[in-house]
N, C-alpha and C positions, 0 to 999 in steps of 0.2 A: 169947453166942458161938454163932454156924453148928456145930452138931454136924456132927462130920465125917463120911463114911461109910467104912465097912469099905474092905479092899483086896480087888478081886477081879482076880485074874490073869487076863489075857484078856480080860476087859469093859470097853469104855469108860465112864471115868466122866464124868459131865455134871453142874458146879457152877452150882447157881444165883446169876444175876448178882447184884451189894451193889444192890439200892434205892438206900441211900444218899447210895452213890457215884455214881452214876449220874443222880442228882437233881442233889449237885452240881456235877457235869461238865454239865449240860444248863443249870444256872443260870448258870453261867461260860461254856458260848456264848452264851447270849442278850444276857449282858451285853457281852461281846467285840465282838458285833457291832451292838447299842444305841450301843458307848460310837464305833464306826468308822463309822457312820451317822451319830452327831452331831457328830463331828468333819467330816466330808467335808461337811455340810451348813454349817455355821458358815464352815467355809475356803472353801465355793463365793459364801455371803454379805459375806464380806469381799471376794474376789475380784473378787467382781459390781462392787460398790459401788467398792471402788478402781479398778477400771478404767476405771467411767464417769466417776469422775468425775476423771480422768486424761484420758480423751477429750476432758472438755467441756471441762478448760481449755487442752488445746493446740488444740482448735477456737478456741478462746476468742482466744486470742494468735496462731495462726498463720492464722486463717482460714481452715482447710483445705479443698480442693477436695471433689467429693461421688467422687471415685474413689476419693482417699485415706480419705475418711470409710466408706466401703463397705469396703475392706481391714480396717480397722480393728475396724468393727463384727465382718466376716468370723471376725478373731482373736483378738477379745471368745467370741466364741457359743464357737470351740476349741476355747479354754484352760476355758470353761466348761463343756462337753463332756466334756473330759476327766475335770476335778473329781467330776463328777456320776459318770463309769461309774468311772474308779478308788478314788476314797474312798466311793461309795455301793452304786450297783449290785457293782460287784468284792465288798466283804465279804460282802453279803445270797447272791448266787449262788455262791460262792465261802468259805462258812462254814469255820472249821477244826474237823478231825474231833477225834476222842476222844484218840486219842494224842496230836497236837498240844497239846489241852490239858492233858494228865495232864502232859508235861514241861514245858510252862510253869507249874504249880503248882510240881513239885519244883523247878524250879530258884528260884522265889520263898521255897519251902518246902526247904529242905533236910534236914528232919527223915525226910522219906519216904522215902529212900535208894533211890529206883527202885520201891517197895512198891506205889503209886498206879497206875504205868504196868502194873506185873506184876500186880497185881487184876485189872484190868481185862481185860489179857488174857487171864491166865489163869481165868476164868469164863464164857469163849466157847465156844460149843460146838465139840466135838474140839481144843478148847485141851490138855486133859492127854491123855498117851499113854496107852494102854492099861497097865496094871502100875506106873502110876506112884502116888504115894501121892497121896488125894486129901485127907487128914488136914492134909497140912501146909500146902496151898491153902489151906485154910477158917480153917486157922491165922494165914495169911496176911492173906484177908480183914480178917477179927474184928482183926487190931493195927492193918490200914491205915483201917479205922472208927473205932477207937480215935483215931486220930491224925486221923482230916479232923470229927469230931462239932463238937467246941470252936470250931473256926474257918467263916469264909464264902470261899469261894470268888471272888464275885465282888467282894472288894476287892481281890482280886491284880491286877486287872486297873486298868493304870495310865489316870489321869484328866487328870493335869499338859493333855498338848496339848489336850484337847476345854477346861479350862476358860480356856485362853489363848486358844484364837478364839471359843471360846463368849463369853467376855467382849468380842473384838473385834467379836465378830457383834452386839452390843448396842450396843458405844459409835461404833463406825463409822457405822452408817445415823442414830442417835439424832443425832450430830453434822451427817449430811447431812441427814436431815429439818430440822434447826433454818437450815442454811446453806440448805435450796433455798426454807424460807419466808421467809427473810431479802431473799434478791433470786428469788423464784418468779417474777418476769417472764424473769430473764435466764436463772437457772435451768431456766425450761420453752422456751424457745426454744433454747437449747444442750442437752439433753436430746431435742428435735425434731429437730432438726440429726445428733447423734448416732444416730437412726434412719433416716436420711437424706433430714429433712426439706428443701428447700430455701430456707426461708425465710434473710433472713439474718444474721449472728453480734448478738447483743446489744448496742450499744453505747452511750456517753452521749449519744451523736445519731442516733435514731433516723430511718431514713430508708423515708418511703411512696412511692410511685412508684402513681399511679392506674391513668396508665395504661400497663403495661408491654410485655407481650408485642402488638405489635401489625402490623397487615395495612395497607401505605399504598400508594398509589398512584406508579407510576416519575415520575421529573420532579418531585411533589411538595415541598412547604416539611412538614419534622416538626419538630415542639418537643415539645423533649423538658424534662420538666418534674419535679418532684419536692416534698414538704412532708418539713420533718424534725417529730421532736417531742424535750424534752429542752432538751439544751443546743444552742443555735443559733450556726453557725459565721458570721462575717462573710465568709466563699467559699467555695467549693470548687470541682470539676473534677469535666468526664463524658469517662469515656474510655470513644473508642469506635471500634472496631475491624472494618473493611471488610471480605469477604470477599478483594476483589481488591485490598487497600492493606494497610499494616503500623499500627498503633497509634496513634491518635492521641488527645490531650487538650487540652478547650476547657475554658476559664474558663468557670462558671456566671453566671448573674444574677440578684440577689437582687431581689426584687419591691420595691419603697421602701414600697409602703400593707400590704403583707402580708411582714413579712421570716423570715416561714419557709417562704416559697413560692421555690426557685429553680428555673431555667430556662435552657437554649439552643437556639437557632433553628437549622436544618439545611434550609440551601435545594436544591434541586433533587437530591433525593437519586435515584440511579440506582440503586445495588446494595444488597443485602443487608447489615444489620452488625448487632452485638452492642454492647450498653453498659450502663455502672454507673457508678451516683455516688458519686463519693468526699466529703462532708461530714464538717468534723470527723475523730473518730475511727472514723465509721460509715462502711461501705462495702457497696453494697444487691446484692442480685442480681444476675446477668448478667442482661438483657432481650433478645429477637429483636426484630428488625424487620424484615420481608419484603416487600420491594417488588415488586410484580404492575403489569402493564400495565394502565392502565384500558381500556376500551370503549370504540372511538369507533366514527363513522360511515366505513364503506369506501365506500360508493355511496348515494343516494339516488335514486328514478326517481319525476317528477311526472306525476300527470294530472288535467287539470282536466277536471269534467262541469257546464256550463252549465246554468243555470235553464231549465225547458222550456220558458216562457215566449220565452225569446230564439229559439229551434227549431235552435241550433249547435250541431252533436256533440262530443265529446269531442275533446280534443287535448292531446297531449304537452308539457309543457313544462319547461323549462331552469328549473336552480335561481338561474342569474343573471337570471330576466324573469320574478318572477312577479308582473304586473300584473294582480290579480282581480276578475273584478263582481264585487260584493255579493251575494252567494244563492248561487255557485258550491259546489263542492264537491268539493275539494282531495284528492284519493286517489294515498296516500304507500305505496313501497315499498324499505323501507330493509335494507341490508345491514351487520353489523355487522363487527368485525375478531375478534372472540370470540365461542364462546355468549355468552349471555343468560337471564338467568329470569325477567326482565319488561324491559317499556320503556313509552314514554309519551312522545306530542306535548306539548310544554309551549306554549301560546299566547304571543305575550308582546304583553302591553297592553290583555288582557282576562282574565288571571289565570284561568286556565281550562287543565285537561290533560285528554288521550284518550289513553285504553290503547291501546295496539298489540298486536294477535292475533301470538304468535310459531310460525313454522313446524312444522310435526309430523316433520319429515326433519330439516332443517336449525335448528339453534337458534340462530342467526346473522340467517338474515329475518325480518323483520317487517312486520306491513303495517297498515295504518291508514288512516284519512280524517279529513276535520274541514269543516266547512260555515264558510265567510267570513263574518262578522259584517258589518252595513253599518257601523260604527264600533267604532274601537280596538284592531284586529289593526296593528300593526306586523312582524311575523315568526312563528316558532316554533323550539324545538328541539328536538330528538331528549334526551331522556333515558335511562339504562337501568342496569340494575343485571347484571352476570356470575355466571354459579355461585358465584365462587368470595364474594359480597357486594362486592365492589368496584363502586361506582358511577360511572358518569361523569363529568365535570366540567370548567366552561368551557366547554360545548358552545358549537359554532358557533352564533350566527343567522343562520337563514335570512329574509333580507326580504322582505316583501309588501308589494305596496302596491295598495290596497282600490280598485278603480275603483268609484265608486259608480253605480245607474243615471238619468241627468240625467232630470228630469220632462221631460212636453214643453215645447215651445215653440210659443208660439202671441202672436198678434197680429189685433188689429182692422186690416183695411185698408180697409174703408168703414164709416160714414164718416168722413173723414181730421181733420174739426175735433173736439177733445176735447169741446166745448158744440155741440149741434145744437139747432136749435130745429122745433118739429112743435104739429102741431095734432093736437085730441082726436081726429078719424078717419084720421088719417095713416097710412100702412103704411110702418114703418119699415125701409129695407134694410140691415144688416148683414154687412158680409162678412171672411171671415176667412182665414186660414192658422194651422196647425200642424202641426210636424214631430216625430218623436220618434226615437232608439234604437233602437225596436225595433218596437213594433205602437202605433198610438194608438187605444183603445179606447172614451173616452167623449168628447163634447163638450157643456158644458152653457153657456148664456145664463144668469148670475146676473142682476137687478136687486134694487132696492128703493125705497121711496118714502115718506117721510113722511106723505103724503096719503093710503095705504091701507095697513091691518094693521099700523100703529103702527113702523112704519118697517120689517119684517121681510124678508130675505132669501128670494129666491122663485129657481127657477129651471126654466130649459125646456130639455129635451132637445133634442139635434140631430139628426138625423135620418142616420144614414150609412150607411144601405142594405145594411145586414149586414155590412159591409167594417170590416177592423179594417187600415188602411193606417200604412206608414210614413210618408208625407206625405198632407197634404190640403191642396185650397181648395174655402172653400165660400161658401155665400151662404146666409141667411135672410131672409124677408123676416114680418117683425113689426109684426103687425096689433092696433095698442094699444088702440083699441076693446074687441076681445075679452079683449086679457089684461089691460087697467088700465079698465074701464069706470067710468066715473064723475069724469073727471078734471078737477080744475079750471083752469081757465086761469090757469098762473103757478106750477104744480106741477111739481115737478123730479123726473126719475127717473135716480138713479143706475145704471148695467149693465155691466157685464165679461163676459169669458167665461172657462172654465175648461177646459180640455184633461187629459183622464186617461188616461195607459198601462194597459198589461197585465201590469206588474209585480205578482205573485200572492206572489211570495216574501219582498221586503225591503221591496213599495210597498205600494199604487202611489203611485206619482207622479205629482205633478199642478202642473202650470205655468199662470200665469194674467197675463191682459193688463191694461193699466193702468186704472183707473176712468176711464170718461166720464158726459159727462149730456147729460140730454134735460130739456130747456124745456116746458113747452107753452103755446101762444101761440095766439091769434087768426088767423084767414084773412088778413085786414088785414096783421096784422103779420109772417105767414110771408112774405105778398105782398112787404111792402117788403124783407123780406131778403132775400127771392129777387132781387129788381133790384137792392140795391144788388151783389151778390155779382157779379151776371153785368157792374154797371156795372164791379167790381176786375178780371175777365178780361179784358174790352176793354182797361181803358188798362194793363194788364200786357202786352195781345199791342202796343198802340201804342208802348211805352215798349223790346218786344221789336226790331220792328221799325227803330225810332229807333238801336238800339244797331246793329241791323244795317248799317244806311244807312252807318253813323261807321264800321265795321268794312272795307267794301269800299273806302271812300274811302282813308281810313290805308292797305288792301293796296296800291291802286292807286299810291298816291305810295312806299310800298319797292319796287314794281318799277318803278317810272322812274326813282326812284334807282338802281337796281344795274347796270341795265342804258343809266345815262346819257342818257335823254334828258330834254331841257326841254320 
């Protein structure tokens, strides 16, 4: 027992506090607030857990919207909120003091008759008055230790609720863990959903959509298409909903070689809509579809720049005429009805494209050229793609039609019989005509001869006095002595001739006249062919003449016919 000390009248007496006591009032908060901690913990974990998964199954069955899902979540986090600062944080900041719990002992404990509460305070300092006895404090103490030794404090403190959720807090989650591994597909997709994922609700037919959210062009054909997986429904329906129309739902089409592929076609869609497949008990996403104007052509402006060879300047020309030489070089200046982030001439029919440089001011022109192929251009078209990816399509063609440049044209006009006959020192005279397109540049005299260099091709220059002419006639006179020396009588010499332009670009081009021959023959027998030939112009001018004679006569008798006399 605490000796007690003397009375001194006048002096404050100061008792020192019970240890004891004091230990076990500090053991009985910790536990008070151990035991309000584990309960608030337990009841936020049950909480938790029922809620979500309360969530997930009215997501589950109502398909709930993501505003309502967001509300929901919103008074999920609350109520959980609240849990956490009322039954956790509240006790820990929020402890109860010494007196609180000296009366919650007595009243568990009724043996202390107030003894517990009056220790305590009365052991504080300037607890007892001055004069007052401090004997009977100490007195005091020493019985209220008597009375708290035997027992523990912290059983008073009740357990019932912590092990009621403490035990829910165990068999709740133990039971959802085993349900969310049992369907963890559907489970983690309504669990995503619940967080406001937007994938959509789990169901036994599953439904993909590849391609959903997507960017098409106005006027356009969209199919809209989908694969389920699961159980596969023999139809379903895509409703889908216009911004400037009210609701509408089309029958799907089940693919025959693939029947978990359906599909509907949407021709010329104008406006913006929204849509989702209903298969089955599955029902997929909302999806956007934004329809943008594609890129066409607003203006085109042609200019054709002539091979230099032709020596014609550039000219203007109309996208209904464009009839091109061969070698020209087509410079295009196109305007579009939107920016642009690239474009490009497409050839068509020689499978071939040219970028087009787009404007530094304007992202809308473009400019471009492309060189005429002497074959297989039929047109081209404009290509192009917009800021926004959208690319053109069905472009216009534009026609072309490829003028090619003709070779020349050229002909022997002397001499006029295809077989000439000549002797070995003869000077044979040749005369010709060629015309061209544009400049005629070379004229050659091919021959060849069995009788020398094994039959080979030889030829001799013309001679055209620097002149590169549109037309020519000329004459040569071919001294075969010198250019076939050694020839036998009764050797043939094949000759033509050949005409070459100044086409540098796509030629040149070269036209050539029909083969004739040259005989060679004896003096004797040139002789007799010279008379018989000039015998065929005599009786051609006697048989001219003859027809003459019969012509004046015949007139003579229609005019005394007509005019009646005998």
């Amino acid at each position: 027992m605490t000796e007690a000390p003397e009375i001194d009248r006048g002096v404050t007496v100061r008792l020192k506090p019970s240890v004891l006591l004091e230990e076990r009032i500090e053991a009985l908060r910790m536990r008070h607030v151990s035991v309000a901690v584990l309960t608030g913990l337990a009841m936020a974990v049950v909480v938790c857990v029922e809620l979500l998964a309360l969530a997930m199954f009215l997501d589950w069955w109502l398909d709930l919207p993501w505003g309502v899902r967001l509300v929901s979540l919103v008074l999920q986090i609350g109520l959980l909120s609240y849990i956490l600062f009322r039954f956790i944080l509240a006790p820990v900041l929020r402890q109860p003091d010494t007196d609180e719990l000296a009366l919650m002992v007595e009243r568990k404990r009724p043996e202390f008759r107030s003894r517990l509460i009056a220790s305590l305070q009365l052991t504080r300092p300037n607890a007892v008055a001055p004069g007052a006895s401090s004997s009977l404090v100490g007195a005091l103490v020493e019985e209220t230790e008597a009375l708290a030794r035997p027992g523990d404090f912290r059983k008073l403190v009740p357990t019932d609720r912590l092990k009621k959720f403490a035990m829910l807090a165990v068999m709740i989650p133990v039971m959802a863990a085993f349900g969310f591994a049992a369907g963890h597909e559907t489970c983690g997709a309504l669990l995503k959903r619940v967080l406001l994922s937007t994938i959509p609700v789990p169901r036994k037919t599953h439904i993909l959509v590849p391609d959903g959210h997507r960017v098409v062009g106005r006027g356009d054909t969209v199919r809209l298409a989908a694969f389920v997986q699961g159980i596969i429904p023999a139809q379903g329906e895509v409703e889908v909903k216009f911004r400037s129309r009210r609701t509408q739902e089309f029958p799907l089409e089940q693919n025959r070689d693939s029947r978990n592929h359906f599909a509907r076609t949407l021709e010329n869609v104008q406006d913006d809509f929204t849509y989702r497949f209903h298969l089955g008990d599955g029902v997929s996403e909302t999806f956007n579809v934004r329809t943008v104007a594609r890129p066409t052509v607003a203006t085109i402006e042609c200019e054709q720049e002539y091979p230099s060879y032709t020596g014609i300047p550039a000219a203007k020309r109309s996208l209904g005429d464009l009839s091109l030489l061969a070698g020209s070089l087509l410079r295009l200046k196109v305007t579009a009805t939107k920016e642009v982030q690239s474009a490009e001439i497409k050839l068509v029919g020689v499978e071939s494209n040219v970028v087009l440089r787009l404007g530094t001011a304007d992202k809308r022109e473009m400019r471009g050229q492309f060189s005429v192929p002497a074959k297989g251009l039929t047109g081209f078209q404009i290509q192009m793609l917009d800021v926004e990816n959208m690319e053109s399509r069905d472009s216009a063609v534009y026609r072309v039609d490829v003028l090619p440049d003709k070779p020349p044209a050229v002909r022997i006009t002397y001499p006029e019989r295809k077989e000439e006959l000549v002797t070995r020192q003869a000077t044979m005279l040749v005369g010709f005509e060629a015309s061209d397109d544009f400049q005629i540049a070379k004229v050659r005299l091919k021959y060849k001869t069995d009788a020398a260099d094994a039959g080979a091709e030889k030829s001799i220059e013309m001679d055209l006095g620097g002149e590169a002419p549109q037309r020519l006639k000329r004459r040569y006179e071919w001294k075969l002595a010198e250019t076939l020396p050694g020839l036998a009588e009764g050797s043939q010499v094949e000759y033509w001739l050949e005409a070459e332009d100044n086409n540098n670009v796509t030629g040149p081009g070269i036209g050539f006249t029909d083969h004739q021959l040259m005989k060679v023959v004896s003096p004797e027998e040139k002789r007799a062919d010279l008379l018989n030939r000039a015998g065929d112009y005599l009786g051609s001018i006697s048989d001219v003449a003859s027809d003459q004679e019969k012509l004046n006569k015949n007139l003579g008798q229609i005019i005394r016919a007509k005019a009646g006399i005998q």
